[in-house]
C-alpha positions in Angstrom: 10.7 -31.9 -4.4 9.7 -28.6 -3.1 11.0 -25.8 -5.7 11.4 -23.4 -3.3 14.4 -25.8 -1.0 17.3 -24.6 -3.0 15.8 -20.8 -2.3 15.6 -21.0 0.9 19.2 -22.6 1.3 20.5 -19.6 -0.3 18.9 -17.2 2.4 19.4 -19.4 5.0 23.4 -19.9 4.2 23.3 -16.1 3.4 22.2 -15.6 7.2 24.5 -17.7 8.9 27.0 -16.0 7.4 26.1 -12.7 8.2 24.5 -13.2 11.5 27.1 -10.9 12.6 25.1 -7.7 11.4 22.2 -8.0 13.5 19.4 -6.0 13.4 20.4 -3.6 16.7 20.6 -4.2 20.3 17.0 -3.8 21.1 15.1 -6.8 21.6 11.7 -6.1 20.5 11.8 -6.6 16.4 9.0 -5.9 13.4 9.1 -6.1 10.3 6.6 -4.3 7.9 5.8 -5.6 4.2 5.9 -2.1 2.9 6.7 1.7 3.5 3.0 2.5 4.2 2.8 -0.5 6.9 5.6 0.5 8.5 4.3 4.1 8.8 0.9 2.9 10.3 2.8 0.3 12.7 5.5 3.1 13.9 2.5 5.4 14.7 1.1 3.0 17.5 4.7 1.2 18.2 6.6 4.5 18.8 10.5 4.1 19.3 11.1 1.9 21.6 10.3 -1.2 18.9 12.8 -1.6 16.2 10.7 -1.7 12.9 12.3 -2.6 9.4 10.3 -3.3 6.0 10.7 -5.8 3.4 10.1 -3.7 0.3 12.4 -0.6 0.4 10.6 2.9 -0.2 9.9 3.2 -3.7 10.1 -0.6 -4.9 6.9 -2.5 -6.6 5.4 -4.5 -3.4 4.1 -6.9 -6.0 6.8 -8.0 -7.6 9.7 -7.5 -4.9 12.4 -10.8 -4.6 13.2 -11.3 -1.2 16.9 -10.1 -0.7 19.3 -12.0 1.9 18.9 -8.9 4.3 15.2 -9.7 4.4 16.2 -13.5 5.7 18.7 -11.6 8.3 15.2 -9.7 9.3 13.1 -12.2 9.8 15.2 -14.2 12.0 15.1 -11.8 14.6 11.8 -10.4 14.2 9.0 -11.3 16.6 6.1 -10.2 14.5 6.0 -10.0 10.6 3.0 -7.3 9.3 1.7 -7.7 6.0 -1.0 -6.3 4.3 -2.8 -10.0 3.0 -5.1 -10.5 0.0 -2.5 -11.2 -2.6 -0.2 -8.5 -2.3 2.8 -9.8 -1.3 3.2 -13.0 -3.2 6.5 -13.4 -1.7 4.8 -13.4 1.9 4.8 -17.7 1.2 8.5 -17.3 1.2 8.7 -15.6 4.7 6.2 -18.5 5.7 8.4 -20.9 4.5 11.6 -19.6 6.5 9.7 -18.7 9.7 9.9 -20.3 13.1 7.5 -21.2 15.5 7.9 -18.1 17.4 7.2 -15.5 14.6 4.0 -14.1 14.6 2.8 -13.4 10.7 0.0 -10.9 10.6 -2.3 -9.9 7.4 -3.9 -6.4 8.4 -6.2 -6.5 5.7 -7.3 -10.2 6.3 -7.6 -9.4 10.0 -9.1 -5.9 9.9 -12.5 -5.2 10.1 -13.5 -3.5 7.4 -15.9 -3.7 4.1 -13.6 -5.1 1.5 -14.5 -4.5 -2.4 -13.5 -6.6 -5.2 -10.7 -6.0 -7.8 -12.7 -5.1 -10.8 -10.8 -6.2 -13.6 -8.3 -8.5 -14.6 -6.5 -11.9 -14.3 -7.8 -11.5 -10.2 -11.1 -9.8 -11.2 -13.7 -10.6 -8.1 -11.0 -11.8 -6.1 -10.6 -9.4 -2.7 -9.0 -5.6 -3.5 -6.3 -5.7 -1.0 -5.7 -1.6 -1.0 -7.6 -0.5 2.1 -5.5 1.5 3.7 -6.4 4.1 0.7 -9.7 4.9 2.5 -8.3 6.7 6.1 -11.0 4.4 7.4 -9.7 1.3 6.3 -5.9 2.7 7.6 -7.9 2.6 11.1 -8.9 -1.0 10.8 -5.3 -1.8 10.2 -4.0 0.1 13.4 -7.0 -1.5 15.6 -5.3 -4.9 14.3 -2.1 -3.7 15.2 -2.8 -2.3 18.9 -4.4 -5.3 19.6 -1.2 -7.4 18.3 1.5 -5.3 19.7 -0.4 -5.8 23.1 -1.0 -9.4 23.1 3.5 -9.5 22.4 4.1 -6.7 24.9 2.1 -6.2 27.2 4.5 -4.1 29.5 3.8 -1.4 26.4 0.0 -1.7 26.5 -0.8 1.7 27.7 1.6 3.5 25.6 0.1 1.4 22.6 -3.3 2.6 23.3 -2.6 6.2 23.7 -0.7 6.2 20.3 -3.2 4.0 18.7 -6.1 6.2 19.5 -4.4 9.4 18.6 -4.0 8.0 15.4 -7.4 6.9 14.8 -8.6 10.3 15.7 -5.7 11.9 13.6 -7.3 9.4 10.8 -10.8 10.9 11.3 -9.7 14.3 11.0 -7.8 13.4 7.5 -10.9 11.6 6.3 -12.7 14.9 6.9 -10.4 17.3 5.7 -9.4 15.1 2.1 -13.4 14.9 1.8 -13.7 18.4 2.1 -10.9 19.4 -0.8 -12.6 17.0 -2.9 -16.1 18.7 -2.4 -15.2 21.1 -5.0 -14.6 18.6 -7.9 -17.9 18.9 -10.0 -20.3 16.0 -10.0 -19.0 15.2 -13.8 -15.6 15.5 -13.3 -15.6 12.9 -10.5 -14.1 10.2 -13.0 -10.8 8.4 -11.6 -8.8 6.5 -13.7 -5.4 4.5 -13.1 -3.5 2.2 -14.4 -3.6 -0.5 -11.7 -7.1 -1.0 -9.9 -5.7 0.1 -6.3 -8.1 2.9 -5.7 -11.2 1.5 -5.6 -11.5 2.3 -1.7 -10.6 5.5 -2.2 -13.2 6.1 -4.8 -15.7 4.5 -2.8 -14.9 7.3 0.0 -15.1 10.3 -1.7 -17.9 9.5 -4.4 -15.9 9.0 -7.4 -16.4 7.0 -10.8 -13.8 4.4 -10.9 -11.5 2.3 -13.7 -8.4 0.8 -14.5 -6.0 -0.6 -17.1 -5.3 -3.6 -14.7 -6.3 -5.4 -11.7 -3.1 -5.8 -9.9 0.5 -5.4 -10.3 1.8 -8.9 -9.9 -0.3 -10.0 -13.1 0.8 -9.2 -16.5 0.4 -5.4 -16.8 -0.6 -3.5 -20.2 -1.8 -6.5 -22.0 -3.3 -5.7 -25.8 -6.3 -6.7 -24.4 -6.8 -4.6 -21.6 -5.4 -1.2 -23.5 -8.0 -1.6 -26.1 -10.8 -2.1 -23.2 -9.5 1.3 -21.6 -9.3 2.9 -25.0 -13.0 2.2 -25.8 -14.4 2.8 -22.5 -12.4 6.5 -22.8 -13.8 6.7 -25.8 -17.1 6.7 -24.4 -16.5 8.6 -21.0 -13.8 11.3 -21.5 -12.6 11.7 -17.6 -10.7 15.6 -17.6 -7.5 13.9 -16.8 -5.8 10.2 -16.5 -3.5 9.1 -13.5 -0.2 7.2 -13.4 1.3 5.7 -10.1 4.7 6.0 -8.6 5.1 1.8 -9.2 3.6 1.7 -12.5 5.2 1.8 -15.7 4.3 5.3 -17.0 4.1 3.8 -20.7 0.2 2.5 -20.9 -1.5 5.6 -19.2 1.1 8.0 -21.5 0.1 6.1 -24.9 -3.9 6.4 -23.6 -3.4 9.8 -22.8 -2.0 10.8 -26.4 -4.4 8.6 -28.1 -7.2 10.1 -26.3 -6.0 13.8 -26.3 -6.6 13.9 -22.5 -4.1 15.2 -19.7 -1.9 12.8 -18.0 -1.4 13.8 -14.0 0.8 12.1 -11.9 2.2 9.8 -10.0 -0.4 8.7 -7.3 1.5 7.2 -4.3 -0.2 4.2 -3.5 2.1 1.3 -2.9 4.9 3.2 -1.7 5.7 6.0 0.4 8.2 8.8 -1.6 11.5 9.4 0.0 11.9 11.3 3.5 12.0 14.7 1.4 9.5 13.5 -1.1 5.6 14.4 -1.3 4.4 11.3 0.4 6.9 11.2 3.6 4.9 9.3 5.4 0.5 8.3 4.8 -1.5 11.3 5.6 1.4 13.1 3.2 0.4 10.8 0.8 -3.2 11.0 0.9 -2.8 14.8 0.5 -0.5 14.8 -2.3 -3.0 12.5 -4.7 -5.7 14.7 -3.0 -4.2 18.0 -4.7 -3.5 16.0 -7.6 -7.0 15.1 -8.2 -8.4 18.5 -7.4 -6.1 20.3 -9.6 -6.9 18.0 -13.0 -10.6 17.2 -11.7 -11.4 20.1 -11.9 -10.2 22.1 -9.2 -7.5 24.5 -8.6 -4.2 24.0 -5.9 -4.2 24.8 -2.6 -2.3 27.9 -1.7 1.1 27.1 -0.5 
């Protein structure tokens, strides 16, 4: 017997009973995995689509469990947008429920893009799935969505190209001006270190030194084993600062840090946006703040405000 039946009931009853509270009166629905997703996808979509997310704003994407809103979602959405490679391991749920006229779309799997592999952990050589980190790799997601949104509504097409190439030039121009601010971290500073391997693109951008605690957050996090790894290879290379994320438990990174005598910096925003009045409002917020963060404990010094 399929395990997942008497889930799926649950949602399914949960739907029928609340169908009342639709999504809105417009008929062209999306849903987006996660904050960042949505951000990209409402930058080529504009406001004449109706776009809701999965994972709310500040939730773990790994480890969300699909709420009965989510079913309400999905069964008037046209078009689901996830990122793919593992990240949402509750994506085989949405499978599960969807009908033949929802559209499921893995940016990451469909982008194209040089991928890198998660370095360490339970999934180590298995496909990092954080691409949009690199402003390059956000690109290849909104080329995947232009050409998606097009193929679903065409009457939009035009508008969908004009948005979608302003944002790959507004892209472009963030690329350049986040690899300018990190021009001034010195050559032996330019060690990065988080607790969950989801920076790797990033580092491969902007010329940095890169490790983690773990590989990714829907394996066990902070095992004995991996700690003691970190701790040695900190003991070896002693990076001017350690980095924490805004989804990660800020236990493992504080312990190294205190070991280690090193500064702790964060959070990174990586798998979330912040809140609208937060410092990663939407991505190229986001890319910023963990821009200034590593500049400042790198080895450089704040922007002026």
């Amino acid at each position: 017997m399929d395990n997942r039946a008497p889930w799926i009931i649950t949602l399914v009853l949960m739907t029928t009973v609340n169908s009342t509270h639709a999504l809105g009166d417009t008929s062209f629905n999306v849903i987006a995995s996660f904050s960042v997703i949505k951000d990209l996808v409402k930058r080529v979509a504009g406001d004449s689509i109706n776009i809701t997310t999965i994972v709310p704003t500040g939730e773990d994407v790994h480890r969300w469990e699909l709420q009965p809103p989510n079913a309400l979602a999905v069964e008037k959405a046209d078009i689901v947008f996830y990122n793919g490679y593992g990240l949402e391991p509750w994506i085989r749920h949405i499978e599960a429920m969807a009908n033949d006229s929802l559209t499921l779309i893995a940016l990451a799997e469909s982008a194209n893009y040089e991928t890198l592999a998660i370095p360490v952990g339970h999934y180590k050589d298995s496909t990092d799935p954080h691409m949009w980190m690199d402003p390059k790799g956000a690109a290849a997601y909104v080329d995947v969505i232009e050409k998606t949104l097009i193929e679903h509504y065409p009457e939009q097409a035009d508008a969908f190209t004009t948005r979608a190439d302003e944002t790959r030039e507004a892209l472009a121009q963030l690329d350049h001006q986040l690899s300018e601010r990190l021009e001034g971290i010195p050559h032996t500073n330019r060690m990065l270190t988080t607790s969950e391997a989801s920076m790797a693109y990033f580092a491969r951008a902007y010329d940095f030194e890169y490790a983690a605690i773990w590989g990714i957050g829907s394996e066990t996090i902070g095992s004995a084993q991996a700690m003691e790894a970190m701790s040695m290879r900190l003991s070896q290379k002693r990076p001017p600062a350690l980095f924490y994320e805004s989804t990660s438990p800020y236990i493992h990174m504080d312990a190294l840090a205190r070991e280690t005598e090193l500064a702790l910096a964060g959070p990174l925003y990586i798998d979330t946006l912040s809140d609208a009045d937060g410092p990663a409002y939407n991505y190229p917020a986001m890319l910023r703040h963990n821009t200034e963060l590593l500049h400042e404990y790198l080895g450089g010094a704040r922007a002026e405000e």
